[in-house]
C-alpha positions in Angstrom: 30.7 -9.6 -7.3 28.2 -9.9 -4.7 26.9 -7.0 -2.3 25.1 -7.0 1.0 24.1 -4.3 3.0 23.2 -4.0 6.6 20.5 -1.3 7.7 20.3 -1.3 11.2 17.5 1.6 11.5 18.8 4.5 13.8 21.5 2.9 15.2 23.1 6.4 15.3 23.0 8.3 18.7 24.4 10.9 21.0 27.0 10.1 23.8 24.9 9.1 27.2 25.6 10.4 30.6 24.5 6.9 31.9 26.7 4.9 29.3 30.3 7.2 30.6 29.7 9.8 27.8 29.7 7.0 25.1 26.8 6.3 22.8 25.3 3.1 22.4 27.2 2.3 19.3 30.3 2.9 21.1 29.1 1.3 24.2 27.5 -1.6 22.6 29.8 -5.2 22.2 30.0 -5.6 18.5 33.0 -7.5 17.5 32.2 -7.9 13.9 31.2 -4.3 13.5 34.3 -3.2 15.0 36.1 -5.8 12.7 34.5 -4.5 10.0 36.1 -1.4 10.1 39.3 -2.0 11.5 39.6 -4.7 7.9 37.4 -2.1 5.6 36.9 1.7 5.2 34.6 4.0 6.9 33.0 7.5 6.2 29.8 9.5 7.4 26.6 9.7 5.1 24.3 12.0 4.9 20.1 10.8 4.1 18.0 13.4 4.8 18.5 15.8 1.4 17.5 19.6 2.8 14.1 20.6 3.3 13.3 16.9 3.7 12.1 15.6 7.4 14.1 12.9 9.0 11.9 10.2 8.1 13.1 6.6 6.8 11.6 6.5 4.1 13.5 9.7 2.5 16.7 8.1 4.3 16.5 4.4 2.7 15.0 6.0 -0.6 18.4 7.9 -0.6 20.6 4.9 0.5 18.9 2.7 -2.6 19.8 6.1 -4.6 16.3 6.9 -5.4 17.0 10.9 -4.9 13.4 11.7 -2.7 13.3 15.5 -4.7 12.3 13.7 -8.0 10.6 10.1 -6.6 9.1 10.9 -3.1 5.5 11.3 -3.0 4.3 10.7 0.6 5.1 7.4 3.2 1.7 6.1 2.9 1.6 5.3 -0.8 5.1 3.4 -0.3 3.4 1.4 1.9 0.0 0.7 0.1 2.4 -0.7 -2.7 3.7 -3.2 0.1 0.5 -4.0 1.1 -1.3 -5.2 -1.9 -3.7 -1.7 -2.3 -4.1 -0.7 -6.0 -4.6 3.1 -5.8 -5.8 5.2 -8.6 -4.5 8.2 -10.1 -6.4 10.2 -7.7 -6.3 8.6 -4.3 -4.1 9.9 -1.7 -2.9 7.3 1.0 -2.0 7.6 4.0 0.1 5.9 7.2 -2.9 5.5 10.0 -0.9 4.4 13.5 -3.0 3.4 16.0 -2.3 5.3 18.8 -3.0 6.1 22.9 -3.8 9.9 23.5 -4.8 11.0 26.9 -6.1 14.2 28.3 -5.2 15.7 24.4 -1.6 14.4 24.9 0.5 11.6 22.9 1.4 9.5 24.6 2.5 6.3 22.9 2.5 6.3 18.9 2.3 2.4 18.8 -0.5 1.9 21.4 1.6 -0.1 23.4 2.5 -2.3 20.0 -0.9 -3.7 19.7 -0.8 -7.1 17.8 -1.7 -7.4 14.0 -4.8 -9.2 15.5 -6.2 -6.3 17.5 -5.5 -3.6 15.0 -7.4 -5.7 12.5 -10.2 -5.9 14.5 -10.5 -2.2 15.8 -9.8 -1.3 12.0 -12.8 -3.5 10.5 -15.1 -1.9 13.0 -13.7 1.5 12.2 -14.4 1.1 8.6 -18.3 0.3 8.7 -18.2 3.5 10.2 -16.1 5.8 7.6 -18.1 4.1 3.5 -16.3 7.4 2.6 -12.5 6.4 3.3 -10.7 2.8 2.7 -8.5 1.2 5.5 -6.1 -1.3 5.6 -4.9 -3.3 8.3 -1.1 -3.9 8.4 1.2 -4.9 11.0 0.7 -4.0 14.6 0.5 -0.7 14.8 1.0 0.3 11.1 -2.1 0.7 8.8 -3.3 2.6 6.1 -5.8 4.8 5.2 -7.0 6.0 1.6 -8.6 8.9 0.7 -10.3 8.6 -2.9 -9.6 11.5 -5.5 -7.9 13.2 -2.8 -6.4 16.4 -2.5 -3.3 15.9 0.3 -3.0 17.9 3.7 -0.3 18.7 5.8 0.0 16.3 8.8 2.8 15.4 11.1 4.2 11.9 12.5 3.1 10.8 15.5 6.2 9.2 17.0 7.8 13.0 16.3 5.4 14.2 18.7 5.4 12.1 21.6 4.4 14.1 25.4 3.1 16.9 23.2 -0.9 18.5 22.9 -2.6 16.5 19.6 -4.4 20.5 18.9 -1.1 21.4 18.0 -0.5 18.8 15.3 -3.8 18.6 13.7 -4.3 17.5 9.9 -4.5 21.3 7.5 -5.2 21.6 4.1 -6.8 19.6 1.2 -8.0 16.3 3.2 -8.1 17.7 6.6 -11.7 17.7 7.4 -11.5 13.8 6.4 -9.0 13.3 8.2 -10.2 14.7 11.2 -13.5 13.1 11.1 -12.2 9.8 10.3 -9.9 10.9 14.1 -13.1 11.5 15.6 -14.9 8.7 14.5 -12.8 6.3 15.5 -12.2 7.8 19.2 -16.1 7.3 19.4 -15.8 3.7 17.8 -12.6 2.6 19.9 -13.8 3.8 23.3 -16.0 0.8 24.8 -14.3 -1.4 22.0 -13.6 -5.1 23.4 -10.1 -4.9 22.5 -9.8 -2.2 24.1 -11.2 -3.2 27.1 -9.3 -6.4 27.2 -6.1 -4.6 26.9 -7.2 -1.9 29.9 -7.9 -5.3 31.7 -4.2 -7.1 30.7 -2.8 -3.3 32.0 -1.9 -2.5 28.5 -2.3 0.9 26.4 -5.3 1.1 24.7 -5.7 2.3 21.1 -7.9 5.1 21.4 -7.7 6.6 18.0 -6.2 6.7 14.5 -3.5 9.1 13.7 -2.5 9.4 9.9 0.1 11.1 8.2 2.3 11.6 5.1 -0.2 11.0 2.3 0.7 11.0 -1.3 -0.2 9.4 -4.4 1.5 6.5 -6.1 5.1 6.9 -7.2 7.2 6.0 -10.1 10.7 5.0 -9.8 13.4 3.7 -12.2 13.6 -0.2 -11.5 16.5 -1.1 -9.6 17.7 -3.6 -12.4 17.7 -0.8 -15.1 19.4 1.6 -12.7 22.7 -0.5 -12.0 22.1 -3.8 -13.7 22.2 -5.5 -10.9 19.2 -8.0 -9.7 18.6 -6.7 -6.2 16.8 -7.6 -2.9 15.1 -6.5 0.4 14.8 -8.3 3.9 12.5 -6.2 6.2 9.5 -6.9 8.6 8.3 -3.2 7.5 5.6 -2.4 4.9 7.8 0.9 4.5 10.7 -0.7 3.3 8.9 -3.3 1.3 6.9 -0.8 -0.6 10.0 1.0 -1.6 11.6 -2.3 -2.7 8.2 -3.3 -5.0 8.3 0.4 -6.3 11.9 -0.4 -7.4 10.8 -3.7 -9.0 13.6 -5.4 -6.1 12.9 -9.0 -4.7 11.0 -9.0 -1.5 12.0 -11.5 1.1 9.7 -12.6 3.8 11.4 -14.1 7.0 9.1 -15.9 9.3 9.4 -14.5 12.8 10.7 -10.8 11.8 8.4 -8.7 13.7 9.8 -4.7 13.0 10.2 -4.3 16.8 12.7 -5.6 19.9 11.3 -9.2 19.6 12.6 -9.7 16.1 14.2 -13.2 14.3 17.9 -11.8 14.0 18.9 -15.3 13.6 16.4 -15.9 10.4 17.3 -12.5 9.1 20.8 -14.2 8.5 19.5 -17.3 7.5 17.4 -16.0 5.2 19.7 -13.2 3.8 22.9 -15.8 3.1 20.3 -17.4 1.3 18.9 -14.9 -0.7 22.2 -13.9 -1.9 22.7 -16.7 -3.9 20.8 -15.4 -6.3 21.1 -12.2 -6.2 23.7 -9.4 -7.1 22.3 -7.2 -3.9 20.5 -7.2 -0.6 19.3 -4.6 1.2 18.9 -6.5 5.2 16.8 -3.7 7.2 16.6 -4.5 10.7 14.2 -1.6 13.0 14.6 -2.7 16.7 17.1 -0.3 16.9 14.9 2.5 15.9 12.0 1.0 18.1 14.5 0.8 20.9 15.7 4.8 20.5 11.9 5.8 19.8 11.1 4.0 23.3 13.6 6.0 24.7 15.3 2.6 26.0 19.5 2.5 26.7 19.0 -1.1 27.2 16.8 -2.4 24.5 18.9 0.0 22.2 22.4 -1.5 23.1 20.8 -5.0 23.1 19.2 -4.4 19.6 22.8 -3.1 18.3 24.3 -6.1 19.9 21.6 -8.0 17.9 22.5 -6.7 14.7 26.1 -7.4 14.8 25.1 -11.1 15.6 23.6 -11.3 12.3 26.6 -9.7 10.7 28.7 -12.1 12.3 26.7 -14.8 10.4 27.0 -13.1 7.1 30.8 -12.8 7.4 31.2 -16.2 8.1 29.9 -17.1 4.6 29.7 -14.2 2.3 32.9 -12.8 0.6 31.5 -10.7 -1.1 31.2 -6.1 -0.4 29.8 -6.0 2.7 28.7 -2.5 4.3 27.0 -1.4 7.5 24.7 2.1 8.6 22.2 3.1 10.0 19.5 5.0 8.2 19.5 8.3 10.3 19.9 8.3 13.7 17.4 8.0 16.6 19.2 9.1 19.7 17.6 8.5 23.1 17.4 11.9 24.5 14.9 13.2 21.5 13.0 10.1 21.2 12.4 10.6 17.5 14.7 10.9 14.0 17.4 13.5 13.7 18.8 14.6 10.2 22.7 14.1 11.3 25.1 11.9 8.9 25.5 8.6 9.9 28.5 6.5 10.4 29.0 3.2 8.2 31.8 1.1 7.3 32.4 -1.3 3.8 35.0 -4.3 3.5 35.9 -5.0 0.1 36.8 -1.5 -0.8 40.0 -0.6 0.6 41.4 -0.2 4.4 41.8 3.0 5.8 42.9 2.0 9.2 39.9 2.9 11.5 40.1 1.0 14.6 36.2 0.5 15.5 32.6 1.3 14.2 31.3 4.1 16.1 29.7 7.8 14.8 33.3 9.2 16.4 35.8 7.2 14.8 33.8 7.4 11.2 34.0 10.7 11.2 37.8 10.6 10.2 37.4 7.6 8.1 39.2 7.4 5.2 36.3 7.7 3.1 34.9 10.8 4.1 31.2 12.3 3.8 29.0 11.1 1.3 25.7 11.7 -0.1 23.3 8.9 0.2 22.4 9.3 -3.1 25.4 8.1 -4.4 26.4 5.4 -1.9 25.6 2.5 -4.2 27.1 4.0 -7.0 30.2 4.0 -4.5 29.9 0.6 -3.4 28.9 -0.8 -6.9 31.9 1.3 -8.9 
């Protein structure tokens, strides 16, 4: 038997004023969602373990049943894996977004999704100025830094704190004065930068500093073959969801044209995931424009990203006959503008009807398969 899964990233929402009371899922036109469920089961799943954050990498850890209380060591390190940085038993890495803060306030945690390009740049420049800290350049907004024989500090994301004074986030403990000076240095390096100044010319956000968060040193996990012998895979345009995948010894497929925001490939995510499959036992197909779409704060990008996804489900249920399931990861409604640790809806054919009529957080709620821990999701689907 063959299994695919379909991660639409914080698909999950809160019924809108401006959508009639319905929330986007509900809202949205997704035929072979809906089909999906009205042919398959649903239930409600809950990621976020207590005292975790609502952050995606402790909800897909959980969905790939990697239980974050005995694996999870920080975001950063997941993605150093990803991105081809070999840290030592001592170094501590972090996520480094580059970001646009004005008058002390956050106001964009993407800086206006600057291109790969630009970061790279503003990042090499940054780094002649910091010998005592490594960075990484990653996609768009996404980097990395590394502190070496670090010591950890507490930190906060900066899409979590979007509209809000930067004093009242600040980097404490272990690492903090590095952190903070590497913040201050680059504000000093990225202020007459000529990225910067092109962008301010285009009328686009500038990157006026680094922000990083969730540090931690490099995990261990079981490999996913060992764990259910099965030979499984990842599809994602996110160094996140890669790094978990390499830390789990998983297949990592790169699609050409998957970007991890609105502008995405949906089409070559489908391609590329029937194809996959063929030698696989499992894939793991994690799309985030949803997520980008609810961090933006966007009805419209949001329902058009959902619409998206179930296009590329529709071409996976034309070929695949395999167990076929559908969730988000947490959700990211619109009104918050940032994760929220509710259960999420998701719906499986290949493992039993329960007579739910349409995909939607509402109707899953009484689905016939009840509420799950993530944890335990792929033992479900694999049993």
């Amino acid at each position: 038997m063959k299994y695919i899964v379909v991660c639409g990233d914080g698909m999950a929402d809160e019924p809108i004023a401006e959508l009639g009371g319905k929330t986007p899922l509900e809202y949205a036109r997704i035929p072979n969602m809906d089909r999906m469920a009205k042919e398959g089961a649903c239930g409600m799943l809950s990621t976020i373990p207590d005292n975790f954050e609502a952050g995606s990498d402790i909800a897909n850890m959980s969905i790939l049943g990697y239980a974050p209380e005995k694996y999870y060591t920080g975001r950063g390190p997941l993605e150093a894996l990803n991105m081809g940085v070999d840290l030592a038993p001592g170094d501590v890495a972090y996520r480094c977004n580059l970001v646009t803060v004005n008058d002390g306030i956050m106001k964009d945690f993407s800086a206006g999704h600057i291109s790969s390009a630009e970061g790279t740049a503003l990042l090499a420049s940054l780094q002649g100025a910091l010998p005592g800290v490594l960075l990484k350049a990653g996609i768009s907004y996404r980097n990395l830094l590394v502190v070496r024989n670090g010591r950890g500090a507490e930190t906060a994301p900066a899409h979590d704190i979007i509209g809000e004074k930067i004093t009242d986030h600040l980097p404490s403990g272990g690492d903090a004065e590095i952190l903070l000076g590497s913040m201050e240095k680059s504000r000093e390096v990225f202020h007459d930068h000529p990225v910067n100044a092109a962008r301010i010319h285009a009328g686009k956000a500038p990157a006026t500093q680094v922000w990083p968060y969730s540090g931690g040193k490099k995990p261990a996990f079981p490999l996913f073959n060992e764990k259910y012998g099965k030979k499984g895979g990842i599809i994602s345009a996110v160094d996140l969801l890669n790094g978990i995948g390499r830390c789990a010894g998983m297949e990592i497929i790169m699609v050409p044209g998957a970007t991890g925001y609105l502008d995405t490939d949906y089409a070559a995510k489908g391609r590329y995931a029937l194809d996959a499959i063929r030698h696989l036992d499992f894939l793991y197909l994690h799309i985030e424009a949803p997520d980008e779409a609810g961090h933006l704060g966007s009805i419209e990008e949001k329902v058009k990203a959902i619409e998206n996804v179930d296009g590329v489900i529709g071409m996976i249920r034309e070929q695949f006959d395999g167990v076929l399931a559908v969730l988000p990861d947490h959700p990211t409604p619109i009104r918050v503008k940032t994760h929220t640790r509710d259960p999420v809806p998701f719906a499986v054919v290949g493992k039993g009807k329960d007579g739910t009529s349409e995909f939607s957080e509402k109707s899953a709620r009484s689905g016939g398969l009840g509420t799950k821990k993530a944890t335990g999701f792929l033992e479900f689907l694999f049993s």
